[in-house]
N, C-alpha and C positions, 0 to 999 in steps of 0.2 A: 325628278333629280333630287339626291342629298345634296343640302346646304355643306358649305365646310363645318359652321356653325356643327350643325347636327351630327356630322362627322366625329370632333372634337367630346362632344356629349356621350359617342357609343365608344369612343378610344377610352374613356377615363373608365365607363361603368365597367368594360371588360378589365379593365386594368383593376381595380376596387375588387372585383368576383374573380380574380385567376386563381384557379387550383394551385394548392402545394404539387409542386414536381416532384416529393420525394415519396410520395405515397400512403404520407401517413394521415390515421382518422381519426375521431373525436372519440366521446368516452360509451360514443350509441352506437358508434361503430361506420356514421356518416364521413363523405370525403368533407376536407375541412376548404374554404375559402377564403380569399381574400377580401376585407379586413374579418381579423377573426381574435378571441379573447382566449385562444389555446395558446400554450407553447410558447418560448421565449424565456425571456427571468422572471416571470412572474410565475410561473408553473414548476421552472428548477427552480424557484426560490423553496418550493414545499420539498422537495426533494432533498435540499442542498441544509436546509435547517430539520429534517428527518437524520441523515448522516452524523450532524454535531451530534445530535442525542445517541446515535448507535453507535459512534467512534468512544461517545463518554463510556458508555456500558462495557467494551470492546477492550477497552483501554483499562477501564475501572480491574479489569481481572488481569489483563495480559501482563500490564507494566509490573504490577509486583507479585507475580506468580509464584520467582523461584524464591521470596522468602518466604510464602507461603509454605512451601514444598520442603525449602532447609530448615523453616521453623515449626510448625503446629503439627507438618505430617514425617517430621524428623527425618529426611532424608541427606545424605552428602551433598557437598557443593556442586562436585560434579556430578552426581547423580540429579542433581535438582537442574542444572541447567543443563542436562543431555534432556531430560523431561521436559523443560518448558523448550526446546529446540525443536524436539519432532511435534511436540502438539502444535505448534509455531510451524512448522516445516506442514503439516497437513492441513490446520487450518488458511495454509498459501498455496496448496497443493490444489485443496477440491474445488476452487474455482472455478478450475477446466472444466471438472465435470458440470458444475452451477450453470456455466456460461454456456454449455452445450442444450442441459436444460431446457433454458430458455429460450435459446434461439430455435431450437426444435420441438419443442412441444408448449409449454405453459406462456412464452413469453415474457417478456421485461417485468411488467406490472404484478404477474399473477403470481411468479418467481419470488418475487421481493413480499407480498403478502405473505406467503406461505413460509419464506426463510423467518420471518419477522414470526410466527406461531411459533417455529420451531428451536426461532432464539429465547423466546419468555418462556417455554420448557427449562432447556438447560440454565439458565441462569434460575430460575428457582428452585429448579434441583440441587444447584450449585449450594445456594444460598441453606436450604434446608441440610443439607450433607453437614454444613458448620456450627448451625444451631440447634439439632435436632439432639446430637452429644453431647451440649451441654446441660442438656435439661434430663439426657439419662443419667447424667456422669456427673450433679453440679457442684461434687466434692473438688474435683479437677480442675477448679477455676488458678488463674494465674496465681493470686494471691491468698488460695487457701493452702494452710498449712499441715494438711493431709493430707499433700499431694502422690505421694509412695502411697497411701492404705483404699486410694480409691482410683489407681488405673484401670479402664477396661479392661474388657479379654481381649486377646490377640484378636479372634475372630470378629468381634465388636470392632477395633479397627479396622482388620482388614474389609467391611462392611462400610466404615465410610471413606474410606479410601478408593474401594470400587466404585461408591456413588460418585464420588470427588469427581475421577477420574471419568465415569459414565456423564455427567455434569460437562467438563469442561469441554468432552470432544462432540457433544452435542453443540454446543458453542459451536465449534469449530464446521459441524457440517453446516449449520445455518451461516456462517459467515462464509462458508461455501457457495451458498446459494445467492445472499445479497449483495456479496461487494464486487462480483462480475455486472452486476446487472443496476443497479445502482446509478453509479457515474455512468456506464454507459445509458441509462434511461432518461439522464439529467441531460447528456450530449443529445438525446435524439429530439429534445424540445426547442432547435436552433435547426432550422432548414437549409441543407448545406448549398440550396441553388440560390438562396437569397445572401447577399452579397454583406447586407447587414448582418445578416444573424452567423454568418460564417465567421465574420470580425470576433462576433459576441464569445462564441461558440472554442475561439481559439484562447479569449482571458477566463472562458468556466473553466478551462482545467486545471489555472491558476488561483482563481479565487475557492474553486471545490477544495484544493489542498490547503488552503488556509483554513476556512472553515471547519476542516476535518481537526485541525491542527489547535482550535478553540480546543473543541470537546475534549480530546486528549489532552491537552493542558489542562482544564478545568477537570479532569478525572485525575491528575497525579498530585493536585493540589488538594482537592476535597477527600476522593477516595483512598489513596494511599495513607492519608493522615486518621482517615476513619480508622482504617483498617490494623495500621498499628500504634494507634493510641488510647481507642474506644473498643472497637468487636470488628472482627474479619465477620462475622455475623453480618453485622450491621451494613460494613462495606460492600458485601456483595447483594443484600435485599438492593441499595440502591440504586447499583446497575441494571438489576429486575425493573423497577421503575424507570428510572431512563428509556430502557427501550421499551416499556409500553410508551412513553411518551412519542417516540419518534413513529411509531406505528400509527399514532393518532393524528401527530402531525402528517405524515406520506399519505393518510386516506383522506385528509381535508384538500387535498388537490386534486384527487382521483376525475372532476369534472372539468378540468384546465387541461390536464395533457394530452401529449399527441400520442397515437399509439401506432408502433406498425406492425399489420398482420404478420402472424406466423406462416411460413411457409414449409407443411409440412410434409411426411412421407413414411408411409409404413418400414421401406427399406432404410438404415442411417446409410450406406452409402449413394444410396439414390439423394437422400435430404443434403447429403454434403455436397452434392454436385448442381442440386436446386437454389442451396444456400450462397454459391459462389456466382451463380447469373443473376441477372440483372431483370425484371419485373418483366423487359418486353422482351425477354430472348435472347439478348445480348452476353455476350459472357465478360462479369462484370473486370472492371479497372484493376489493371496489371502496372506491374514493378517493370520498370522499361528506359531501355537510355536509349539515347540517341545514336540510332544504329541504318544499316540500309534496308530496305526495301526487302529484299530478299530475305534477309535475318529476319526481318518484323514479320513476315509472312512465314515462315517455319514457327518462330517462336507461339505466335498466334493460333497457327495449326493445333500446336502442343498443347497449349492452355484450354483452346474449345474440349480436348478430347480429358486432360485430368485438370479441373481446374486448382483444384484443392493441394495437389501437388507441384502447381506452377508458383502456386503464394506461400504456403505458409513456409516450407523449407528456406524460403530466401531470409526468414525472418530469424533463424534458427542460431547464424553467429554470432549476431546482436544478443538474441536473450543467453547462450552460451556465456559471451562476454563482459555481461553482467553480473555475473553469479559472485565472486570476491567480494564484490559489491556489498551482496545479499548476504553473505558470512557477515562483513562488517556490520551491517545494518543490524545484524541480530543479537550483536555483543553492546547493545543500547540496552536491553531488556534484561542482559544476564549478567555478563561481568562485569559491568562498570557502574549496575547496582554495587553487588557483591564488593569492590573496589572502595563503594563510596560508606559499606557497614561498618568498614574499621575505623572511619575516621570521625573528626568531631565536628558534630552538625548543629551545635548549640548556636539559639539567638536570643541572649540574653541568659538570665539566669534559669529557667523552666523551661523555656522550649528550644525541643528539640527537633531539624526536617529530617524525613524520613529519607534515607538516601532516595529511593527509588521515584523520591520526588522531584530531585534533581532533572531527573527526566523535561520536567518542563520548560527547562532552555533549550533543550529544542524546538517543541512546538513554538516557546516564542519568539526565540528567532527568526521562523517560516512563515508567523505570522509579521515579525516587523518589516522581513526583508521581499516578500512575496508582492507587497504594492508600490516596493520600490523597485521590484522588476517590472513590474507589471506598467507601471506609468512613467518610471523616467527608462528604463536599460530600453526597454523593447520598441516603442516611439523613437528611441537614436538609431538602434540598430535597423531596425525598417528603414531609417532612411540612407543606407547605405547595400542591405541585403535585398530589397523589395518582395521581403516576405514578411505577411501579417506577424508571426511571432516574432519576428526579429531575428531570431537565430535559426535555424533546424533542428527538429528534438535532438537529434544523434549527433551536436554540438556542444547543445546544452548538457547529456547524458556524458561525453568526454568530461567535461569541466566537475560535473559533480563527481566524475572518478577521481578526478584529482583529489580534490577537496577530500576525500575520505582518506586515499593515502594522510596526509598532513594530517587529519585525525589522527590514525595508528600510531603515528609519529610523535603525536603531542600525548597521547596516551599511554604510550611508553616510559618518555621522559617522566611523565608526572609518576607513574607508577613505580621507578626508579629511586624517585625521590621520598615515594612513601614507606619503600623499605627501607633507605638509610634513614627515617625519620624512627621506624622500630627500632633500629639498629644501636641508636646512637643513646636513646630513652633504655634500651636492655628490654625493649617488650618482643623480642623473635618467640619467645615462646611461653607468650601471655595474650595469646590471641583474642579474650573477651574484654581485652582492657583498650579502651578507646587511645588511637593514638595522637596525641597533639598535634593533629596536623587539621587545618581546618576542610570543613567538604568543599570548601569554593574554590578548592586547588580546581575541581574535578570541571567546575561549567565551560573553561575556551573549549577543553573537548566536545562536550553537549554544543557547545554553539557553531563551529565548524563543521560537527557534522549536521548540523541544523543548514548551513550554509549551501552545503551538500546535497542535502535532501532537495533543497528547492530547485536544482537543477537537474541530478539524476532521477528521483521518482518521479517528477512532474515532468520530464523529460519522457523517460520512459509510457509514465501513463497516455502519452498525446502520440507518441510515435507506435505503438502498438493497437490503440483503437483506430489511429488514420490508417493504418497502411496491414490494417487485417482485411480477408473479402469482405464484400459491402452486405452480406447478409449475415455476418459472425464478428457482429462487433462486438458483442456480451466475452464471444469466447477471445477474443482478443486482450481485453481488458484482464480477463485471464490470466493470459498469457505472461504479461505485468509480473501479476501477485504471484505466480509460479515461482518466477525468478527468485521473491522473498521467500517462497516455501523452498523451494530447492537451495538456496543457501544458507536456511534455518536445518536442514536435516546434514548439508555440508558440514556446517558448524560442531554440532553435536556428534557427530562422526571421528573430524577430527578432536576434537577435544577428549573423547572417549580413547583413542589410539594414543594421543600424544600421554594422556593421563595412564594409562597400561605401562606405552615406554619407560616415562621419566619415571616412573614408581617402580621402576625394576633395576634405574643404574642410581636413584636416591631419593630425593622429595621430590612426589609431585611437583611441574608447574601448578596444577588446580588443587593442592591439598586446600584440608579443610585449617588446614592452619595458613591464614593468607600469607603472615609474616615471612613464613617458611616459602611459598608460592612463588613461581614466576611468570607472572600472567603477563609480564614486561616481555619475554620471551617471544609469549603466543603472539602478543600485540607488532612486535616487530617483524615477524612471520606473516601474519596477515598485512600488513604492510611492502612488508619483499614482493608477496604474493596478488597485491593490489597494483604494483607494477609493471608487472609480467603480463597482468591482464588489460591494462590501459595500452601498452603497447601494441599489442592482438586486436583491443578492440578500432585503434586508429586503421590497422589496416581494413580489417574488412569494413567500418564505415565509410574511409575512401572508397571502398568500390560500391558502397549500396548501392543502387539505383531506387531515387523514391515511384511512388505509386501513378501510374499516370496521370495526370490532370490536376495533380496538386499544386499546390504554391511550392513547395520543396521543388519537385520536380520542373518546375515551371520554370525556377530560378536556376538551377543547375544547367537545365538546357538552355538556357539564355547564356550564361557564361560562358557555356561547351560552345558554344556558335559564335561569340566574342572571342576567345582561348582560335580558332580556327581560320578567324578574319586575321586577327595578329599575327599567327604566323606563315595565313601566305600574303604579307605585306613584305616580309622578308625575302 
């Protein structure tokens, strides 16, 4: 006979040695056990400090592109921000394909090595496109007074302009390949059958957007100031460095994480239908309400037979209804630079900020207000919603719509204000003369939509990797940044159309004369149009149905069951 004693002795060791349920192995390729030195925040900490350095690099070119583009390579306003739209709109586009990548052949880790070669390409291309002409051309410097007797040949620019251009969308495929895979690789270091690390696993998406949110502040601060005070040169070598940094950093963990096999297949329709079951055969966790018996049993039927077609379609109003969204979000980087060039950014007597540094009350915002979601909002709200995050992503994604409307809103108004500030001085058609109006008109804007951001993207990011199949969580993450590329080629669309009209019945809204511009106009449009889509999006949120077995869904169906006792008490 066993003792209890002895009993109690073999209860703990099995407990101590239980396999991970979720399938994932070590870096030899062994199943991992319990107690084990993989995974958790000690492994997305290499991850999540990789990120800050690739956001810096990322950030270092994105944020001040389009004066790049209106200044050194002489292009229009709106030609410059219909350019930095689509390279913006593709570098949010190839994701999809990033994320399909990986979850089909190369996997999280190998994905992200490989984007990470083909990022230190194009940012050194980048970097030499800018340097490389001044050392053929070094009559052409800003402050040489020869500057007429020693322009290039046309051909000679058209040469780096092609590099420029070959440069930045190199960028763009690499950022293609890493930011699907990335945070989702960071998520897959929290086991979602372990009740702790599930906790853990719900504040990484919170605290990944802060930290993202470092780097980009610390690139609109350092680099943007390089770039137009010292050498666009210089600025863009820097971002080359940064992301070897972050490369060094992400392979000093490469022995800490958890990795989970590829599951792969010659045929992609075969692999997508492998990618949507479940390890033992099961066809994995469905979008599902509270329904009968019969209904669950058809719908079920459907799913075994397409599963691919049973999930992601459901998902497809939500990311539709995001996209105004993704327009606004993309007029951070273009026009409300451009907004903050005309005005006066002096502190003190010598220095001056770069508008497009402005930028940084965003980020810091998301970093001020991000752990005050995080430790006091979500801890109240759980104890009334009894779901881990407090609210449901498609809650928190409503509230961040709003918040951008009020944006549009307050960006108008100020931009209102800065014409009749031309107006009044006699500068409408003195466009290089700084107007007396200070830049710190411009930061409630930046910081509202900073307020914004921490509920819609971080919103967004948590309710698309939960609620993609459980083998396409790369391409779900995806799915996300899509919404940003699809409303970056939005943007640029419109802008392009509205710029054709209004330049055929008088001044552009987007002339390059701002004073003359009505970008108050656009702002209020995108505003209208932020309306129309927050209403859309409340309906088909009420009807979501979350994923089976989530805490969303959990909660929902407990209330549906509640909602149902109440009224046959009646």
């Amino acid at each position: 006979m066993i003792s209890r004693e002895e009993e109690n002795v073999y209860a703990q060791t099995v407990a101590q040695n239980e396999k991970l349920d979720s399938g994932a192995v070590d870096h030899r390729g062994d199943e991992i056990f319990r107690p084990t030195n993989t995974g958790g925040w000690t492994s997305s900490s290499f991850i999540i400090g990789a990120e800050v350095a690739e956001r810096f690099a990322y950030y270092g070119i994105a944020s001040n592109l389009i004066t790049y583009i209106n200044g050194p390579l002489g292009k229009t306003t709106a030609t410059a921000a219909a350019d930095v739209n689509v390279w913006s709109a593709t570098a949010s586009m190839l994701p999809l394909l990033g994320g399909l990548v990986a979850d089909k052949w190369l996997g999280r880790y190998r994905t992200i090595v490989a984007a990470s070669i083909v990022y230190l390409v194009g940012l050194s291309t980048l970097t030499l496109s800018e340097v490389v002409p001044h050392y053929l051309y070094p009559k052409c410097a800003v402050n040489s007074t020869e500057f007429t007797a020693c322009n290039p040949t046309t051909s000679a620019q058209s040469v780096q302009i092609c590099f420029f251009f070959f440069a930045i969308y190199t960028v763009a495929v690499a950022q293609g390949l890493h930011k699907p895979c990335s945070q989702a690789f960071a998520a897959d270091q929290f086991d979602k059958n372990d009740s702790k690390e599930q906790k853990s696993k719900s504040s990484l998406f919170n605290w990944w957007y802060c930290a993202m949110c470092v780097g980009t502040m610390a690139a609109q601060v350092i680099v943007n100031y390089v770039q137009e005070n010292i050498s666009w040169g210089l600025g863009f070598g820097i971002t080359s460095i940064a992301l070897l940094i972050a490369f060094i950093i992400f392979l000093l963990g490469t022995d800490t994480y958890r990795y989970y096999p590829v599951i792969s297949n010659t045929s992609f329709g075969k692999t997508v239908d492998i990618l949507t079951v479940e390890p033992g055969g099961n066809v994995a966790d469905n979008s599902m309400s509270v329904e009968t018996s019969e209904d669950s049993f058809l719908k079920e039927s459907y799913e075994k037979k397409s599963p691919l077609k049973a999930k992601i379609p459901k998902l497809f109003p939500i990311w539709a209804t995001c996209l105004v969204y993704a327009v606004i979000f993309s007029q951070t980087t273009t026009l409300f630079t451009k907004q903050g060039s005309t005005m006066d950014g002096r502190i003190g007597v010598n220095f001056k900020i770069p508008a497009a540094a402005l930028q940084i009350f965003i980020s810091f915002t998301i970093v001020l207000v991000i752990p005050i979601y995080d430790r006091v909002f979500v801890p109240f709200a759980r104890k009334f919603s009894g779901i881990q995050s407090g609210i449901t992503p498609l809650q928190r994604i409503g509230i961040g719509q709003f918040l951008s409307i009020i944006t549009m809103a307050v960006s108008a108004l100020i931009e209102m204000k800065r014409l009749q500030t031309a107006k009044s001085f006699g500068l409408i058609d003195l466009p290089d003369i700084t107007i007396p109006m200070s830049l710190w008109w411009l930061v409630p804007q930046y910081m509202i939509f900073g307020i914004s951001d921490v509920f819609t993207i971080i919103g967004m990011q948590e309710f698309f990797y939960d609620q993609a199949p459980n083998g396409m969580r790369s391409f779900g993450v995806a799915l996300y940044l899509s919404i940003l590329g699809t409303g970056s080629l939005i943007s640029s669309i419109l802008i392009i159309t509205i710029d054709m009209v209004s330049s055929k019945n008088g001044e552009s809204w987007f002339s390059n004369n701002l004073n003359r511009a009505h970008i108050d106009y656009f702002y209020w449009l995108l505003a209208v149009l932020g309306v129309l889509e927050l209403l859309l999006f409340l309906c088909f949120a009420t009807c979501y149905h979350y994923k089976k077995g989530s805490n969303y869904e959990q909660q929902i169906h407990n209330e549906f069951k509640i909602a149902l006792l109440g009224s046959g008490k009646n």
